[in-house]
C-alpha positions as CSV (number, residue, x, y, z in Angstrom):
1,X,78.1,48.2,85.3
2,X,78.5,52.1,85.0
3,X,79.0,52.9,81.7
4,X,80.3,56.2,79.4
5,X,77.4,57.4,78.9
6,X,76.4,56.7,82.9
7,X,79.5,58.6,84.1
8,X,78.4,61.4,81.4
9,X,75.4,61.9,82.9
10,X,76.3,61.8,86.5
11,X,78.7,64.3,86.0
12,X,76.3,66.5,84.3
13,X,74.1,65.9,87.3
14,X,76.6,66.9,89.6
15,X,77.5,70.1,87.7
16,X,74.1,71.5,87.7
17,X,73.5,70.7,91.6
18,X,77.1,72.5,91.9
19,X,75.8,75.2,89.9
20,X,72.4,75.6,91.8
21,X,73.9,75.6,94.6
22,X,76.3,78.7,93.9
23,X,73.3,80.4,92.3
24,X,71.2,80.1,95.8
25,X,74.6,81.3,97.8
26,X,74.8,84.0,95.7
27,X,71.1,85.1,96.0
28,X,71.4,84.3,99.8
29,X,75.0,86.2,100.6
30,X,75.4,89.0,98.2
31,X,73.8,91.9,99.3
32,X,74.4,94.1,96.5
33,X,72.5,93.4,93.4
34,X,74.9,94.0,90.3
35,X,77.5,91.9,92.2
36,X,74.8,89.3,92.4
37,X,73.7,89.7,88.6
38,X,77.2,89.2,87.6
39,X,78.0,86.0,89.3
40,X,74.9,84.8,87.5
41,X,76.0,86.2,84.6
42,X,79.5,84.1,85.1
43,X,77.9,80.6,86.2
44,X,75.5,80.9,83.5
45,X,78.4,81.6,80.8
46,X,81.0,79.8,82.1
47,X,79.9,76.2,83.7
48,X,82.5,74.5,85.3
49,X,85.0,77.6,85.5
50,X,82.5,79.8,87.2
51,X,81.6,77.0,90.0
52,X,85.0,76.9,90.7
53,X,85.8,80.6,90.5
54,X,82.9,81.3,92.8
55,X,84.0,78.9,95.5
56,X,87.7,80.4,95.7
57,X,86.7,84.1,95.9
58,X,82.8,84.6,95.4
59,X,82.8,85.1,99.1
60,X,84.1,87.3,101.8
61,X,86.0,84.3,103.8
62,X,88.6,85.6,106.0
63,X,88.6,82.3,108.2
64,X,86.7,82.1,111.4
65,X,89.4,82.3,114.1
66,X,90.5,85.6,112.3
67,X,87.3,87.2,112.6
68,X,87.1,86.2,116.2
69,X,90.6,88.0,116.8
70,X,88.4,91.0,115.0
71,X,85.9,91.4,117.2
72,X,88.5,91.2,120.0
73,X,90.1,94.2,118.1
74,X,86.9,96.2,117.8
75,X,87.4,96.8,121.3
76,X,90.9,97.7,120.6
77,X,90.1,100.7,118.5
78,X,87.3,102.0,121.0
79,X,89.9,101.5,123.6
80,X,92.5,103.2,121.8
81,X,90.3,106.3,121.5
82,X,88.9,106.9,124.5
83,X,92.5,106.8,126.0
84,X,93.2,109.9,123.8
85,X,90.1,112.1,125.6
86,X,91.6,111.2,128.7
87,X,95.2,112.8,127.9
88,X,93.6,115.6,125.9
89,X,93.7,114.7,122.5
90,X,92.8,117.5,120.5
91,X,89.5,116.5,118.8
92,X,87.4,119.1,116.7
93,X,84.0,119.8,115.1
94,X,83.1,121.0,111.8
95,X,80.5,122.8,110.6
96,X,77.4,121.3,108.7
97,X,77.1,119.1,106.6
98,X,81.1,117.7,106.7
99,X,80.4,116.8,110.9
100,X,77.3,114.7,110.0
101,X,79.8,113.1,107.3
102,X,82.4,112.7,109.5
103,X,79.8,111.3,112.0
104,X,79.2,108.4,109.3
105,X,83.1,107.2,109.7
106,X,83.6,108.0,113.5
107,X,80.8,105.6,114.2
108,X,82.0,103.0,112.3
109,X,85.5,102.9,113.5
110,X,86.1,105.2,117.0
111,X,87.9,108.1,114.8
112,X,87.0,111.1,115.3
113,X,88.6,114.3,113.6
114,X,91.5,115.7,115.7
115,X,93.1,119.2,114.9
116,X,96.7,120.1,115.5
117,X,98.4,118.4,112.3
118,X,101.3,119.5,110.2
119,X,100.8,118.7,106.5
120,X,103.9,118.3,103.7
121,X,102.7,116.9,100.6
122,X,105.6,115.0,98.2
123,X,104.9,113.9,94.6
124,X,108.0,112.9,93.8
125,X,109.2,109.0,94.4
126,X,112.8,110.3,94.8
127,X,111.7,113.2,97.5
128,X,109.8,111.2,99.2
129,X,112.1,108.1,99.4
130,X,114.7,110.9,101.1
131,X,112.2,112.0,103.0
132,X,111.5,108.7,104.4
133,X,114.9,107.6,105.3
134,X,115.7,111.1,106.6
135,X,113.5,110.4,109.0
136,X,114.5,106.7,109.8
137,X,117.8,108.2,110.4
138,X,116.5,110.4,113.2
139,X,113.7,107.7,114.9
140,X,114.9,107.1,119.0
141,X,111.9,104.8,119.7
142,X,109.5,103.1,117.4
143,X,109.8,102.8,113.1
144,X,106.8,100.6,111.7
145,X,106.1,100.1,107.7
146,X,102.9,98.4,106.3
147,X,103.0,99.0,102.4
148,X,100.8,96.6,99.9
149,X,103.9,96.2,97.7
150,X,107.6,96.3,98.8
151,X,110.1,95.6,96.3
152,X,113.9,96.4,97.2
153,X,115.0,97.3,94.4
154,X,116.7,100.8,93.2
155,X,116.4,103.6,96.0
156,X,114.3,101.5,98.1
157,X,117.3,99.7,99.3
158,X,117.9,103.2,101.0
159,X,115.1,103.0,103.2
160,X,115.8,99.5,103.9
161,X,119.5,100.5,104.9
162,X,117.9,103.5,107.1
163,X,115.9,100.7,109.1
164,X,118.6,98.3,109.7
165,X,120.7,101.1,111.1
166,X,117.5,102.6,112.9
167,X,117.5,98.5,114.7
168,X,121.5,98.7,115.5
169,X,120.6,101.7,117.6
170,X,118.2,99.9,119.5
171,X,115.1,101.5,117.5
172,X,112.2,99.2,117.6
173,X,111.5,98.1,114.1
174,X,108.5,96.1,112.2
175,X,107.2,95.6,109.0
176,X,104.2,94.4,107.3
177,X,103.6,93.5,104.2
178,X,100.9,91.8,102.0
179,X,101.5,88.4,100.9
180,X,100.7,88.4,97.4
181,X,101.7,91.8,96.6
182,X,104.8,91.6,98.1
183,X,105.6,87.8,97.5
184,X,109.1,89.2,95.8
185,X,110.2,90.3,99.4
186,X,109.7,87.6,101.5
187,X,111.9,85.7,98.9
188,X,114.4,88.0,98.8
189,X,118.1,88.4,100.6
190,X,116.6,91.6,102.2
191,X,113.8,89.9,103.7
192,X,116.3,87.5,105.9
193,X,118.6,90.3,106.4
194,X,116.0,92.4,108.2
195,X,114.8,89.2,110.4
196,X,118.4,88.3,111.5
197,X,118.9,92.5,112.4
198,X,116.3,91.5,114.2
199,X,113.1,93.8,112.4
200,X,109.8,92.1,113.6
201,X,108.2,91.1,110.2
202,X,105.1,90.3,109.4
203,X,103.3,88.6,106.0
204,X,99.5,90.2,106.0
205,X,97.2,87.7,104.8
206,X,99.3,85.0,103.8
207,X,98.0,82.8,100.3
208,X,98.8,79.0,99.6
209,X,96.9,76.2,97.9
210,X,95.1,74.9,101.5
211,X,94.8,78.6,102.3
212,X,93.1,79.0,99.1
213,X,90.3,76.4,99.8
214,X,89.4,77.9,103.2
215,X,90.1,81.7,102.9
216,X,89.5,84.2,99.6
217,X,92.5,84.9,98.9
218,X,91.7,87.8,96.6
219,X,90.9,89.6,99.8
220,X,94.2,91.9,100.3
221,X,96.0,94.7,102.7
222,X,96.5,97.6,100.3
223,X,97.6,100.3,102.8
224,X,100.9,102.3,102.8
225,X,102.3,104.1,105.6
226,X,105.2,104.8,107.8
227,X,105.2,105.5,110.9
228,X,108.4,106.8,112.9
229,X,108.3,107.7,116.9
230,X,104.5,107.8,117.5
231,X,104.9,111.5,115.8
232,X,105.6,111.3,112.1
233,X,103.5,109.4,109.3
234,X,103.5,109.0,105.8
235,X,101.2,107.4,103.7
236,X,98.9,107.9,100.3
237,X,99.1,106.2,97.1
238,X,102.8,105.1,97.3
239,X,103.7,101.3,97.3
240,X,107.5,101.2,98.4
241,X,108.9,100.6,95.2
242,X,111.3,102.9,93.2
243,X,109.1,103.9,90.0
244,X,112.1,104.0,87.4
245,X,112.4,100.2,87.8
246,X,109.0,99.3,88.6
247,X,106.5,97.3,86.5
248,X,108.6,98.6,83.1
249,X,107.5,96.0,81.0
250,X,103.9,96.8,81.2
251,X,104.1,99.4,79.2
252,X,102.0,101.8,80.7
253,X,105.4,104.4,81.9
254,X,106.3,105.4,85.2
255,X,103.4,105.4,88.4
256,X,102.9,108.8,89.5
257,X,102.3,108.8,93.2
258,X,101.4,111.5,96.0
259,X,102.0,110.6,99.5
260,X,101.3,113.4,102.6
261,X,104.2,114.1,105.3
262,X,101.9,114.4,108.5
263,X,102.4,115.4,112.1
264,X,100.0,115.1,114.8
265,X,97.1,113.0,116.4
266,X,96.1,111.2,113.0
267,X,99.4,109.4,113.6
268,X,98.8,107.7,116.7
269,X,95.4,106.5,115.1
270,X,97.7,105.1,112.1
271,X,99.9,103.2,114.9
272,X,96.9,101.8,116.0
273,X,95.8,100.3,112.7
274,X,98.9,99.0,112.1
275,X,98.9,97.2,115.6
276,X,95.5,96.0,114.8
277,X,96.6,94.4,111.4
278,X,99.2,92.9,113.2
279,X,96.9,90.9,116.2
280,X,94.8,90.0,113.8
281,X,96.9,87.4,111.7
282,X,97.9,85.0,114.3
283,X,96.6,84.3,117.9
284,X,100.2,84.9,119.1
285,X,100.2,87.8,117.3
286,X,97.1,89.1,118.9
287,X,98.2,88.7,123.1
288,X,101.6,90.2,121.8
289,X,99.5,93.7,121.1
290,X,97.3,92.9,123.8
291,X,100.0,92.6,125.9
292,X,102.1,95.5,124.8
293,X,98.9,98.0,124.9
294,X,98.6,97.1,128.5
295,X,102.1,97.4,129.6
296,X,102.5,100.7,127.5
297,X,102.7,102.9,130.7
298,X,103.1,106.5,129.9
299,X,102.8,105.8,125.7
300,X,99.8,107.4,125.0
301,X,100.8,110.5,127.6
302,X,104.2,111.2,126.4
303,X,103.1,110.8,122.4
304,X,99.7,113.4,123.2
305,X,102.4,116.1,125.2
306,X,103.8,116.6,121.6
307,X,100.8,117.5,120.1
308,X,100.2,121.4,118.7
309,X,96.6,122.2,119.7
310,X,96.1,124.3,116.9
311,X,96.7,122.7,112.9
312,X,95.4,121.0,109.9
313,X,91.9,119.2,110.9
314,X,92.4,115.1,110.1
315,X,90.7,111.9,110.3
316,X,91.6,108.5,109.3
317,X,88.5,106.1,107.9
318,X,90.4,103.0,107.8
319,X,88.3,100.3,105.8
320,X,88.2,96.6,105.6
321,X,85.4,93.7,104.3
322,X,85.4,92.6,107.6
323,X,83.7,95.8,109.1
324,X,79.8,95.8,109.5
325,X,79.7,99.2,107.2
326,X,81.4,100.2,104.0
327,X,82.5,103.3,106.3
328,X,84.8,104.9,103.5
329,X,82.2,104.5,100.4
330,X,79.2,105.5,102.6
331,X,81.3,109.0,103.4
332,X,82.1,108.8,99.8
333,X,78.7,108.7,98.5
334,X,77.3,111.0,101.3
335,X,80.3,113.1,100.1
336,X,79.5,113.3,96.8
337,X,75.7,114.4,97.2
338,X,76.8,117.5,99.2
339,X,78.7,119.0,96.3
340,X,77.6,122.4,95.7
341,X,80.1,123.7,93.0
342,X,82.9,121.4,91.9
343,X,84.2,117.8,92.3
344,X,87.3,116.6,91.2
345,X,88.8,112.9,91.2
346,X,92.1,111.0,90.5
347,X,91.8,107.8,90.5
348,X,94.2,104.9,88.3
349,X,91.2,102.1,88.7
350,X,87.6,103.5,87.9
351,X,84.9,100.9,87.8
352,X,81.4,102.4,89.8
353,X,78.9,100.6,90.8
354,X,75.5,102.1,90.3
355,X,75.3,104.0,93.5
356,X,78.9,105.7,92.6
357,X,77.6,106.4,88.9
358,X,74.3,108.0,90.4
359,X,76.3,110.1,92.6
360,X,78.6,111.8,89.7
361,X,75.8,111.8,87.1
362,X,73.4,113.7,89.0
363,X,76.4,115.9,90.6
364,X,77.0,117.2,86.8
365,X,73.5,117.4,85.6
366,X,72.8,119.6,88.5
367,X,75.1,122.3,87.4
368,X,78.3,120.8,89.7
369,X,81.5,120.8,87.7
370,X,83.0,117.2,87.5
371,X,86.4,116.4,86.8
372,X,87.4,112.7,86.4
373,X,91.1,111.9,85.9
374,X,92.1,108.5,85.0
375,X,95.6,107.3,83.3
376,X,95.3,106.8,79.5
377,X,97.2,103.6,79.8
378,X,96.2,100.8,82.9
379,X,98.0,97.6,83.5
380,X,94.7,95.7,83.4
381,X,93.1,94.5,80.8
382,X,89.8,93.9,82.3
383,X,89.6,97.0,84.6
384,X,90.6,99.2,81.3
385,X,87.9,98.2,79.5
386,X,85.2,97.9,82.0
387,X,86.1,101.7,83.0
388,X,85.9,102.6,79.1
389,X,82.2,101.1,78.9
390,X,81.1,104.1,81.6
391,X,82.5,106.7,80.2
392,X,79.3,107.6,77.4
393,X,77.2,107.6,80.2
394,X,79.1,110.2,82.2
395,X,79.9,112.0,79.8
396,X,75.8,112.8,77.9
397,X,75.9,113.7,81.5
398,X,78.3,116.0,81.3
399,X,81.3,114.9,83.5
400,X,84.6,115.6,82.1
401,X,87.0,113.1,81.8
402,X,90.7,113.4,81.4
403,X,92.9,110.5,80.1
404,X,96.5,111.4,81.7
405,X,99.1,110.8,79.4
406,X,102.7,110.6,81.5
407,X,102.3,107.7,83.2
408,X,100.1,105.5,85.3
409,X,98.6,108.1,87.4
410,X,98.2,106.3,90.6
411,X,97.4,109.0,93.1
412,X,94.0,108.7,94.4
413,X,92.0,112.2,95.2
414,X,88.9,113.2,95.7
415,X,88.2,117.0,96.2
416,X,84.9,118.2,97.1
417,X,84.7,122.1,97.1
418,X,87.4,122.8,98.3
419,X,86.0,122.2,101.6
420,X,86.8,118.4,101.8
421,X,88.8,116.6,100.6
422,X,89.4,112.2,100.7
423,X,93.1,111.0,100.1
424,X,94.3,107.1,101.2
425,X,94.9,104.0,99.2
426,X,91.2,104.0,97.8
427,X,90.6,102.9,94.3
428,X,87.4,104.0,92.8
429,X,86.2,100.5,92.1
430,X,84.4,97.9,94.2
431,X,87.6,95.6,95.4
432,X,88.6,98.8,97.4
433,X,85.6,99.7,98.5
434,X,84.3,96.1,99.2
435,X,87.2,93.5,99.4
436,X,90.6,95.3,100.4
437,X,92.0,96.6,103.7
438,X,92.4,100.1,102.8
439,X,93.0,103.7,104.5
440,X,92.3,107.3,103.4
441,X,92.6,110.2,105.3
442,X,89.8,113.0,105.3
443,X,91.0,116.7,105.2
444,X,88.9,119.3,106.3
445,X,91.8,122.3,106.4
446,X,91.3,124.6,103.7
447,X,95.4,124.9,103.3
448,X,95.8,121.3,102.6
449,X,92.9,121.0,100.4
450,X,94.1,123.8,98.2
451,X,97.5,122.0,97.8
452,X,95.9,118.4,96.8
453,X,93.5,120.8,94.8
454,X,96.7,122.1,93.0
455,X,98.3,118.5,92.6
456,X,94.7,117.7,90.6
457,X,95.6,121.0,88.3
458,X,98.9,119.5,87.7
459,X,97.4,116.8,86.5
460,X,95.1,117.8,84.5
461,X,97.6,120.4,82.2
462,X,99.2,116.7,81.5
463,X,96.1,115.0,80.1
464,X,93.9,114.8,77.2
465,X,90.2,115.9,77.5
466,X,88.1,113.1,76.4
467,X,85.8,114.7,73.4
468,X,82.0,113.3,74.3
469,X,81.1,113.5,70.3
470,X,83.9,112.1,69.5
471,X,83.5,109.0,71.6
472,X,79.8,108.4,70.7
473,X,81.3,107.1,67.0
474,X,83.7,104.6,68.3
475,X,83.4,101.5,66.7
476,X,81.1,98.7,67.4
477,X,83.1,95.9,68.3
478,X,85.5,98.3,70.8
479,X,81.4,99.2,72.2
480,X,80.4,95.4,72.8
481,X,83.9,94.4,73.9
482,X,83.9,97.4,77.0
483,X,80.0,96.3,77.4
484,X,80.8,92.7,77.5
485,X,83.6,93.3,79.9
486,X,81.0,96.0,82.1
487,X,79.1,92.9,83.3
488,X,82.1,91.9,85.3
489,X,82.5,95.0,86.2
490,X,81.1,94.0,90.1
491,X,83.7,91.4,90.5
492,X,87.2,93.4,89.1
């Protein structure tokens, strides 16, 4: 007869195995060494709630009939590129050290950097919502959306209106949205109102409790962009949501978003991503593209004819954990160590690992002028104060940070020089760089640099240096809470 103390035991038995077990996975899968300390760290801590945690998301699991579709649609990209040298694609070449950058991201994904692009940047939600649906309002063939978060609510029922009438005019129409960020949409009226209008839509990487236990479903699809007749793109920081109505209970004010206006090649790369996010949900969503690319007939033709040969110089580094290379945070980092005079960064999440930290710290103590800009208020806990318990180090190093105080500044920057510049959906934390399916384009123009480099200025009149003496004599329990909070840093 088993008894209390019998079942006690064997379920203290059957912890530590599960708990042994995690710890050799995580020595055996993860590659990078403070993600690996800090799963430890949680196991050790936290018994039965870090077994648990590290079976639902300690792992890049994306399921294995979706990685096979991946590898169908590595071929997809290469494809996709090579069709553009055939019709003439205007493609460039930079001068040293940004080609042997650009090198690092065109080898990873089949983009190269293409001139002929027209550039309009909009930092306002309300210009660039009538931006959007002027546009809509105008598309003949093709409109496709993929935003991490739609909610239809305020103007953003505007742009929603635009599409429907863009589908009763024959205009093919699809949208894509994450699952869990944009949960609110798939419940809503609009959601059935676009299907029955006939708007293709898709959910990108659906969650549930059985999805749960076979996929990590903290893995998601933060890219933004619209894309209207093969020739017009937006896309940047901007969820489609209309910021006087969004997330006002948090308490941290309005988002502040910048989103570029673009015209030319980098667009038809942007289709292609889309396409490719797309096939690789569903099996029937994968012969669908496959099918479509091979009956496109003149597509590629008609869409390159358009095309100025002379314009802004572009490349898109899309980015995903399922790629073989962190493409966008190697350029980053590569980035970074070319500096010769000043860096300057927006960013609304900033948790570096210490690769990132390295990069910035030596950047400043080698004379470079470094500008961080992070929002004074976050709506995260966690990420707030793990971002706090970096800042002493930065700053004996002599980075300057700049809390910005109207709003959530969600724009995310990086200037370099003014001879390069990074601009997408890219956090400066590890979940972008590691976990999510993001996109940033690289500018290489001087004229577009100079304007994001302007937007930065902007930014900075409306924020508060951070005073490096000053934050040495915080107290000691705010000092051990951001410290505490570091060692999850890894994982946020």
């Amino acid at each position: 007869m088993i008894t209390a103390t019998s079942w006690s035991e064997i379920l203290l038995w059957l912890h530590l195995m599960a708990t042994l077990i995690c710890a050799l996975r995580v020595l055996y899968f993860q590659k990078k060494t403070g993600v690996a300390l800090a799963w430890l760290v949680v196991l050790i801590l936290t018994p039965v709630v870090g077994v648990v945690a590290y079976f639902l998301v300690g792992e890049t699991r994306l399921g294995r009939a979706r990685l096979r579709r991946k590898q169908e649609l590595t071929q997809f990209y290469q494809d996709f590129s090579r069709e553009y040298v055939a019709h003439g694609l205007p493609r460039a070449v930079l001068p040293s050290p940004w080609q042997s950058i650009s090198d690092i991201a065109s080898h990873a994904t089949g983009f190269t950097v293409n001139s002929g692009h027209q550039c309009q940047f909009l930092n306002q939600t309300d210009a660039i919502l009538a931006a959007m649906v002027v546009d809509i309002h105008q598309a003949q063939r093709t409109v496709v959306l993929m935003f991490y978060i739609i909610e239809p609510k305020g103007q953003v029922a505007h742009v929603l209106e635009a599409v429907l009438s863009a589908r009763e005019r024959g205009v093919h129409c699809e949208i894509m949205a994450d699952g869990l960020g944009s949960a609110s949409f798939f419940k809503s009226a609009w959601y059935e109102r676009l299907r029955q209008a006939g708007v293709l839509l898709h959910q990108s990487l659906p969650v549930g409790l059985l999805k749960t236990l076979l996929v990590r479903s903290d893995l998601r699809n933060h890219r933004k962009m619209l894309v209207v007749d093969e020739h017009v793109a937006y896309t940047g920081s901007y969820n489609l949501v209309d910021s006087q109505v969004f997330k006002q209970s948090s308490d941290v004010g309005q988002w502040v978003d910048m989103v570029v206006r673009v015209e030319g090649a980098v667009v038809l790369h942007l289709l292609a991503m889309f396409y490719a996010d797309v096939a690789v949900e569903r099996q029937q969503d994968l012969l669908q593209v496959q099918n479509w690319w091979r009956n496109r007939g003149d597509f590629v033709q008609l869409a390159t004819q358009r095309l100025r040969k002379t314009g802004s110089l572009i490349q898109l580094i899309p980015s995903a954990p399922d790629q073989s290379h962190t493409v966008f945070y190697d350029v980053l980092i590569a980035a970074l160590y070319q500096a010769q005079h000043n860096i300057v960064i927006s960013t609304p999440y900033f948790v570096p690992d210490d690769a990132l930290l390295l990069a910035l710290t030596t950047a400043a103590r080698r004379k470079v002028s470094v500008f961080l800009i992070v929002p004074a208020k976050v709506d995260s806990f966690l990420v707030r104060h793990a971002s706090l318990a970096y800042f002493r180090e930065l700053l004996d190093s002599g980075v300057h940070i700049a809390q910005f105080q109207d709003g959530l500044l969600h724009t995310k920057s990086v200037v370099i020089d003014e001879s390069v510049a990074f601009f997408g959906t890219v956090n400066m934390d590890m979940r972008s760089f590691y976990l999510n399916l993001e996109l940033t384009l690289a500018l290489y123009s001087v004229a577009d640099i100079r304007v994001l480099a302007a937007q930065q200025q902007h930014y900075l009149q409306d924020s508060i240096l951070v005073d490096a003496q000053a934050w040495k004599h915080r107290s000691v329990p705010s000092r051990l809470l951001e410290n505490v909070v570091r060692l999850l840093g890894p994982l946020l």
